[in-house]
ZAMARGU-4260 file (C-alpha; in steps of 0.2 Angstrom, whole numbers, plus 5000, padded with zeros to 4 digits):
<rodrens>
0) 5305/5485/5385 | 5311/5471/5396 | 5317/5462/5378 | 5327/5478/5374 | 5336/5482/5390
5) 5341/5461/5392 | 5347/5464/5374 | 5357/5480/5379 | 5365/5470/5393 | 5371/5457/5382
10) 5378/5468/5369 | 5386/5479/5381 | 5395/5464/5389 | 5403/5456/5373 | 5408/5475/5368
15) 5419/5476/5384 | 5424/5461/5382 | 5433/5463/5365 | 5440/5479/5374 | 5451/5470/5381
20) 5458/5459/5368 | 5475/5461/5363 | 5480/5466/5345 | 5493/5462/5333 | 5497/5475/5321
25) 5501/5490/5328 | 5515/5502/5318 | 5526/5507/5335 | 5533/5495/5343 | 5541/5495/5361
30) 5560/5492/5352 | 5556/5506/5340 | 5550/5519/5354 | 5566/5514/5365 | 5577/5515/5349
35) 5569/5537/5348 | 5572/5537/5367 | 5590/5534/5366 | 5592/5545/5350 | 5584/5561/5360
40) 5588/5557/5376 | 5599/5572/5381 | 5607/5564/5398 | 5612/5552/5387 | 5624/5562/5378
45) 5628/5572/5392 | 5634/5556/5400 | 5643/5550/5383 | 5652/5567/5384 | 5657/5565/5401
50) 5665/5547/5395 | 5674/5557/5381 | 5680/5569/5392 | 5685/5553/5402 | 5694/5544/5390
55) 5705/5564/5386 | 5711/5563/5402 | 5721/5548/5401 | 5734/5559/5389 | 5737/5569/5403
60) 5746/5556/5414 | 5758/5557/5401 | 5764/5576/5408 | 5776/5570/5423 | 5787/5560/5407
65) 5785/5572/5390 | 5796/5584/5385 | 5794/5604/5389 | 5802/5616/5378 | 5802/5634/5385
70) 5811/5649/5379 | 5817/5666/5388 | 5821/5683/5381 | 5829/5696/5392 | 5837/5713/5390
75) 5843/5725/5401 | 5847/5745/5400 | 5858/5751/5414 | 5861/5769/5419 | 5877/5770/5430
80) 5885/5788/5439 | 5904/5787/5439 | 5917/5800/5434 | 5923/5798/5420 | 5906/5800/5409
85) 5905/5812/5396 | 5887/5819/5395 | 5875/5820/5412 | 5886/5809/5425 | 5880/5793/5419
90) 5886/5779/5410 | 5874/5770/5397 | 5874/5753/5393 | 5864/5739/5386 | 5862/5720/5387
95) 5853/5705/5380 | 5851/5685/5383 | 5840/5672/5375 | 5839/5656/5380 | 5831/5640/5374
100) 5828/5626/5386 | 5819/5605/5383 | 5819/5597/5400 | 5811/5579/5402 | 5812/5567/5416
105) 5820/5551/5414 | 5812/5545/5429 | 5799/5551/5437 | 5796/5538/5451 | 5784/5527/5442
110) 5769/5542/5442 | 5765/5541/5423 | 5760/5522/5426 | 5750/5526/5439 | 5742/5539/5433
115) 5739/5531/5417 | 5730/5518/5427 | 5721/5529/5439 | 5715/5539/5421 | 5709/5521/5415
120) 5700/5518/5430 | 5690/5534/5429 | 5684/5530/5410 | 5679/5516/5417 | 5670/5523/5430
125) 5661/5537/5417 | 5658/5520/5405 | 5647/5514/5421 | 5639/5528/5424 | 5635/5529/5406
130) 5626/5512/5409 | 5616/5516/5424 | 5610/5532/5414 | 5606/5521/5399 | 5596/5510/5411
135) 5584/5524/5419 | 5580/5531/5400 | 5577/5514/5395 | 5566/5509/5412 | 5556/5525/5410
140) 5552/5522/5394 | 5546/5506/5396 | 5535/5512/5408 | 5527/5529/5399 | 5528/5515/5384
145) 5514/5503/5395 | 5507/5518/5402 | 5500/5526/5387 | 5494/5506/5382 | 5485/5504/5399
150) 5477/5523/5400 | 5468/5519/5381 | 5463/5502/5386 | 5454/5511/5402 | 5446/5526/5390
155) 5441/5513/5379 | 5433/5505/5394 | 5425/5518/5404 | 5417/5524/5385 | 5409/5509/5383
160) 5402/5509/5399 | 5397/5527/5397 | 5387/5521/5379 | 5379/5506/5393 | 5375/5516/5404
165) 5367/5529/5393 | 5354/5515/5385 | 5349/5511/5403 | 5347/5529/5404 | 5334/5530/5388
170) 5325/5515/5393 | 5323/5522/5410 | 5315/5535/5403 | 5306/5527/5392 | 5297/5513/5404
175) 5294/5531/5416 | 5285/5540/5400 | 5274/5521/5397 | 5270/5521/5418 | 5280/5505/5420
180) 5292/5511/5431 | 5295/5525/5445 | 5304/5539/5443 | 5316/5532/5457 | 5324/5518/5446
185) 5327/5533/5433 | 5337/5543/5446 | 5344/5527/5450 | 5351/5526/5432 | 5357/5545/5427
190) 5367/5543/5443 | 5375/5528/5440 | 5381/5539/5420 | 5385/5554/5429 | 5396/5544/5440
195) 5404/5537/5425 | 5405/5552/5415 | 5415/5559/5430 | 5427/5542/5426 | 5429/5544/5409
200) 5435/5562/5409 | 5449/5556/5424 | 5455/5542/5413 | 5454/5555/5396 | 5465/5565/5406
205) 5477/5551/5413 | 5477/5546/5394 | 5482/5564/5389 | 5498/5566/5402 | 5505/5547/5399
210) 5504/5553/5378 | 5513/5568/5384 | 5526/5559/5394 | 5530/5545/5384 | 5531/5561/5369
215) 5543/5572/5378 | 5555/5555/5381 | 5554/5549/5363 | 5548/5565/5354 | 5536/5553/5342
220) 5517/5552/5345 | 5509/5540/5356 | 5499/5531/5343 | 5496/5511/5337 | 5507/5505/5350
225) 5510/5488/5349 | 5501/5480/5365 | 5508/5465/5375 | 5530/5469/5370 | 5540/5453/5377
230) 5548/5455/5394 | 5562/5444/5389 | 5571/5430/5396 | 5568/5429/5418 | 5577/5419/5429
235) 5570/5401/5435 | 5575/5407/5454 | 5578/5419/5464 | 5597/5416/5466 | 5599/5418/5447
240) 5595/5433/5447 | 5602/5439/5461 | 5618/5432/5456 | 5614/5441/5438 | 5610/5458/5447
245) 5627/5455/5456 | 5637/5454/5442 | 5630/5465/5427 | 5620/5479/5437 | 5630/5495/5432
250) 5629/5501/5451 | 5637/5485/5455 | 5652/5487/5442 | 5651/5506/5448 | 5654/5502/5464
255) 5669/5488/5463 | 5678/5503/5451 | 5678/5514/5465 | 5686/5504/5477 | 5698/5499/5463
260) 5702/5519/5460 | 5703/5524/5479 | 5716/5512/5479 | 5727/5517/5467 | 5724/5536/5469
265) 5733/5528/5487 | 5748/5523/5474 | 5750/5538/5462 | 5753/5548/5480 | 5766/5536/5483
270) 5775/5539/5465 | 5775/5557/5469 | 5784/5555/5483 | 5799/5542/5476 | 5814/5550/5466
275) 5817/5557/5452 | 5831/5559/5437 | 5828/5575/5427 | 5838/5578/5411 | 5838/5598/5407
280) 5847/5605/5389 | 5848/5621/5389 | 5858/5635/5374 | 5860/5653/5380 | 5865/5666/5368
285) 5871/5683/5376 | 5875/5700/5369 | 5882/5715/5377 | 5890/5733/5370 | 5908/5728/5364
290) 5913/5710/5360 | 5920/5705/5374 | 5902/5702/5383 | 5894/5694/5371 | 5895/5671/5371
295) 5886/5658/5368 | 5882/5642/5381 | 5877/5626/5377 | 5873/5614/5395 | 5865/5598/5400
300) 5864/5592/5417 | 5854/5579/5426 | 5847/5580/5441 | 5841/5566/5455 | 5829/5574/5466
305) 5821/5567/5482 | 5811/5571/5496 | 5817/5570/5512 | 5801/5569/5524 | 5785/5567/5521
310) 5777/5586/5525 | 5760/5588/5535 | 5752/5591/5519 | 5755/5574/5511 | 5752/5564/5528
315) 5734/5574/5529 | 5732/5568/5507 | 5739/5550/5514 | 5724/5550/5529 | 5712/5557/5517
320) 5714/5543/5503 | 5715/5530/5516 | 5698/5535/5525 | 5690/5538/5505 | 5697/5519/5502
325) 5686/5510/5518 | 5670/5525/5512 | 5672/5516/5495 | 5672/5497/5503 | 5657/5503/5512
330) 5649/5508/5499 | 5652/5495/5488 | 5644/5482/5502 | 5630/5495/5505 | 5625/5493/5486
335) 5626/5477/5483 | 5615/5474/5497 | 5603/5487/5488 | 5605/5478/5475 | 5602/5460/5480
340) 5586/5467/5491 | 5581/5476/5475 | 5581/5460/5465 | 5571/5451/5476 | 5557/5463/5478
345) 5555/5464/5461 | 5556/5446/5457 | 5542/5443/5469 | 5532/5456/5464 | 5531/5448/5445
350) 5527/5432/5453 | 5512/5443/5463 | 5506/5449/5449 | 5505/5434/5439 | 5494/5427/5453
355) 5485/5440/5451 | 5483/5442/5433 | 5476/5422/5436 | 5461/5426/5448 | 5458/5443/5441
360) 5454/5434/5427 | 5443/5423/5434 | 5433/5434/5442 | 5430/5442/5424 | 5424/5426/5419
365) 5412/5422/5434 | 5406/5441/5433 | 5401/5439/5414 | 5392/5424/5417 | 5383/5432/5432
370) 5376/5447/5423 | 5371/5438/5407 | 5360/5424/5420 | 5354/5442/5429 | 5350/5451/5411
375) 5340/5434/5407 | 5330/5434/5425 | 5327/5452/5423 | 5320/5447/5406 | 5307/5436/5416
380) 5304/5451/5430 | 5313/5439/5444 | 5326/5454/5443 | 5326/5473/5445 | 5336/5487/5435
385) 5347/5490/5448 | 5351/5470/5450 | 5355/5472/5431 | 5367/5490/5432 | 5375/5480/5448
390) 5378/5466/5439 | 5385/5475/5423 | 5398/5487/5435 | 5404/5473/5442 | 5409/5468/5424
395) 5415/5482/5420 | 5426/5483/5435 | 5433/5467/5434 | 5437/5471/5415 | 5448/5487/5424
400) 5454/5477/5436 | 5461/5464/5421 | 5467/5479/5413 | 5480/5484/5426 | 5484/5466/5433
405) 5491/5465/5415 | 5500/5479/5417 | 5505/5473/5434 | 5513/5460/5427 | 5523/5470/5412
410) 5528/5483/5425 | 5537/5471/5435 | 5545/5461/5423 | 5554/5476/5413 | 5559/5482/5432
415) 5564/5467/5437 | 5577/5463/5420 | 5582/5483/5428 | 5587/5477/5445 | 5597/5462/5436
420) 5606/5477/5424 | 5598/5469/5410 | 5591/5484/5401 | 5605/5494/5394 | 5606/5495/5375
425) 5618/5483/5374 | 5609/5468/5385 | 5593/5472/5371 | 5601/5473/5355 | 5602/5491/5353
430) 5618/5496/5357 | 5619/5500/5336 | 5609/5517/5339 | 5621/5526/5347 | 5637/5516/5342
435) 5650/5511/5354 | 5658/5524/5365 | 5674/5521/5358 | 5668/5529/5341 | 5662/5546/5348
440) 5673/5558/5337 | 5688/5568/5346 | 5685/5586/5349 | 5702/5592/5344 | 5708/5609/5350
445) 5719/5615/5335 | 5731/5630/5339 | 5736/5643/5325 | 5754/5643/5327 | 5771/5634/5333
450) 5765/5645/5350 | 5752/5642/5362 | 5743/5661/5359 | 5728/5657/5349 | 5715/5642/5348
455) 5705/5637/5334 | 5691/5630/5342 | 5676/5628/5331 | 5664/5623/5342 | 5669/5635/5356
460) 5668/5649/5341 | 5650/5643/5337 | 5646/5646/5354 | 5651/5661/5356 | 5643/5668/5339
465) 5628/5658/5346 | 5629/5669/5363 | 5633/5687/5354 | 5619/5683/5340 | 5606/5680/5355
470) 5610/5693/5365 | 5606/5706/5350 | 5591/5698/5344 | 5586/5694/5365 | 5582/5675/5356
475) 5585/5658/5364 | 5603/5651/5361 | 5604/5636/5349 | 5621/5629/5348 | 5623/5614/5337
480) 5630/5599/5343 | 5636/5582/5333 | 5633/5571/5348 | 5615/5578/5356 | 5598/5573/5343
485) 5586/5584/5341 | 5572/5588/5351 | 5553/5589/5346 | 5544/5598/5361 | 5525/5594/5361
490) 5516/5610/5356 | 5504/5619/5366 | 5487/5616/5369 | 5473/5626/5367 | 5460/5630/5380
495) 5444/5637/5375 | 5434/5646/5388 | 5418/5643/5393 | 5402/5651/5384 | 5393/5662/5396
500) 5376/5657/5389 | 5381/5639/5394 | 5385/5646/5412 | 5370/5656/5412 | 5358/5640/5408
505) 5368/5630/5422 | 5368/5642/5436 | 5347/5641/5429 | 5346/5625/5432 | 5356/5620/5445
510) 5355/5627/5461 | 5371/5635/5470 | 5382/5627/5484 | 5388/5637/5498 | 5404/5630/5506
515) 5410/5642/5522 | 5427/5642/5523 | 5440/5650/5535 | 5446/5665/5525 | 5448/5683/5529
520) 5440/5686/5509 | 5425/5680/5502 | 5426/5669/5482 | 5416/5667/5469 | 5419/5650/5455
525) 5410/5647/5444 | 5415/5632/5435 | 5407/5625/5418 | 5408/5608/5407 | 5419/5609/5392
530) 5419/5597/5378 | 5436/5585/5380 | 5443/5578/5366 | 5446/5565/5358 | 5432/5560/5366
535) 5413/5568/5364 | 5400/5567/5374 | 5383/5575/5377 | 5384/5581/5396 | 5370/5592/5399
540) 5375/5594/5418 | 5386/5609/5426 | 5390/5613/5444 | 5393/5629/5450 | 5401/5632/5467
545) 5399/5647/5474 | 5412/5650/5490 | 5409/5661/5503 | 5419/5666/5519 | 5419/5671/5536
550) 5431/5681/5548 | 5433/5671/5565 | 5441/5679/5581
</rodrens>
């Protein structure tokens, strides 16, 4: 018995061992699930559209120098009382004008250039904010990626220690049924499975929700992941990378384009204010009864326009802008502190976790060789079978602890290469996924005539077919759109209940726990063990709780 246990020990050693040893061929890899991310990533495309809508603005700095044509139709029936009218006292007469008029400015103060530049400014600022989005999808990515890696590595774990544990059980039991052992050191070991039961269904279900979060960013299933993905290239010191974080973090270049606008929203108030030289051509066509009303005008003039005081409504823009320009300076200081403290926190927390990962490591080493000289001693009855489970759950702990220093280490470096901007698509290579902003395709609003009064607008049409459609059939809307992917939403588990013949043979065999609790109403739970998959396990325990309650004055 003793031979079978040491032999047990042993094997259940070396299997937990190779638990942790990292594999090679796996079909997903990390640039492969960052590559989905980015394809369905919906605030990605929401922040692309925001750029495009961006960059459409810059036409419209154009308005204060384009030409406007506007025409004007007029007529005009007059009833007039005098003397000499024939029929009802009244005179009748009619008139009419048209008039076509193209105005332009041929200087407008010099707004249309600082417009055209604040408007650049601003696509610049949407390109930013793009990035930092880019970054966040990327980052938690990277982390349900790892999480999903290290929440198999600990099912895997706690399952071997669950098969361990249940062959200490059996020869337990065993030695008891021969009269070589008490029924103490029995008890000894179904608490020590029960305990690990209790672990394996808590990482199974931390398993379940990092499959379901790293789904719902990439919409493709959590399976053969490729363990170990590089970090990439760090920074020898810690002033490299501050001074990298300084000048590619998209917060950073955020931040310098916001002062940069404040200022010159500061300028294209003073445009507004300077003078301007308007050229107007106007041709008026008139037509009355007779022929002696009726003439035809052609005018140009030009006129120079300027203000002579400021008014109290461009002082109070003026004080506004110059307050939102020191806000801006502000800021900017404030986040690169933020981001220079940022960088620093996560630099050293990678070299933590490398320290870590070192005498983690070591401790693995010294606790395998302590529980394979402890199995041997027990061989010789020098040690008991609690010596033995003691020594094999320190292994096992140290192999979880190994586990997540690992991880540690991963964690830290993806966040750190975030802090330093370095994890846009662009910085990794991808930025072939989506494409450059620049190609995102121009919605054009196409109208049916010479005269503004109708709008081709497919996609606004779409929408709209979309709505009426839904509201009929009271289904979801689905409007299509060129520059949002698809989404895959997970589908829905399946909860069985539980059999009330099991509950019957629990509440049997168990007895119940009264917990008084201060409540008005009195509760009865009644819980029962379901089967969790993917993993399968014989558990012939239950609980029942049964919760009763007492009014206090």
């Amino acid at each position: 018995m003793q031979t079978k246990i040491h032999l047990t020990a042993i094997a259940s050693i070396l299997s937990v061992g190779l638990l942790i040893t990292p594999y090679t061929a796996f079909a997903t890899t990390l640039e492969d699930a960052l590559r989905a991310a980015l394809s369905n990533s919906l605030s990605l495309s929401a922040s692309r559209n925001n750029w495009a809508a961006a960059r459409e603005n810059i036409d419209g700095a154009q308005s204060t120098k384009e030409w406007r044509a506007t025409g004007t139709l007029s007529g005009t029936q007059s009833m007039t009382n005098a003397a000499t009218a024939t029929r009802d006292g009244f005179l009748s007469s009619q008139s009419g004008s048209a008039t076509v008029t193209l105005s332009r400015n041929l200087y407008d103060g010099g707004q249309r250039d600082e417009n055209l530049l604040l408007r650049q400014l601003q696509r610049d600022i949407a390109e930013a904010r793009y990035l930092g989005a880019e970054q966040r999808v990327i980052l938690a990515t990277v982390e349900a990626y790892l999480d999903v890696i290290r929440a198999s590595r600990e099912v895997a774990l706690n399952e071997a220690n669950v098969a361990r544990l249940s062959e200490h059980v059996a020869a337990a039991r065993a030695r008891v049924d021969a009269g070589a052992s008490t029924s103490t050191q029995l008890a000894q070991a179904e608490a020590r499975l029960s305990r690990a039961r209790t672990t394996l269904i808590s990482a199974v279900s931390a398993h379940n929700s990092a499959e379901d979060a790293f789904f719902t960013l990439t919409a493709v299933a959590a399976t053969d992941l490729e363990e170990n993905p590089d970090i990439g290239v760090i920074p020898a010191t810690l002033l490299e990378a501050d001074d990298l974080a300084r000048r590619e973090h998209p917060d950073a270049r955020l931040a310098t384009l916001s002062v940069t606008a404040a200022g010159q929203e500061f300028k294209a108030l003073l445009a507004s204010l300077r003078p301007t030289v308007a050229l107007r051509l106007q041709a008026n066509e008139s037509m009355a009864e007779g022929n002696r009303s009726d003439k035809t005008e052609f005018s140009a003039n030009v006129t120079l326009s300027t203000p002579l005081m400021p008014t109290g409504s461009v002082r109070a823009k003026a004080r506004s802008l110059s307050s939102s320009l020191e806000a801006t300076k502000m800021e900017r200081l404030d986040t690169l502190r933020r981001i220079s403290l940022d960088v620093r926190h996560r630099f050293r927390q990678l070299e933590a976790a490398r320290a870590q990962e070192t005498a983690v490591e070591d401790e693995l080493a010294a606790s395998r060789l302590v529980a394979e000289g402890i199995a041997t001693e027990f061989q010789f009855g020098q040690k008991t079978t609690l010596d033995v489970l003691d020594a094999e759950q320190d292994v096992s702990d140290a192999e979880l602890r190994f586990v997540n220093a690992r991880h540690a280490i991963l964690i830290a470096g993806f966040r750190l290469q975030a802090a330093m901007g370095q994890l846009t698509a662009g910085a990794m290579g991808m930025d072939d996924e989506l494409g450059p902003l620049d190609n995102m395709p121009v919605r054009d609003v196409k109208y049916k005539s010479y005269l503004p009064l109708d709008v081709d607008w497919d996609a606004y049409n779409d929408q709209q077919d979309a709505s009426e459609t839904a509201a009929q059939t009271e289904e979801p809307v689905v409007v299509e759109d060129s520059s949002a992917a698809p989404v895959i939403m997970p589908e829905p588990e399946v909860v069985q209940p539980v059999v009330t013949a099991e509950i019957a043979q629990i509440v049997a065999e168990r007895p119940a726990t009264t917990l008084n609790v201060n409540a008005p109403e009195t509760l009865a739970i009644t819980m029962g063990t379901l089967p969790l998959e993917p993993v399968s396990m014989d558990i012939d325990e239950g609980v029942v709780w049964q919760i009763q309650t007492r009014d206090l004055p």
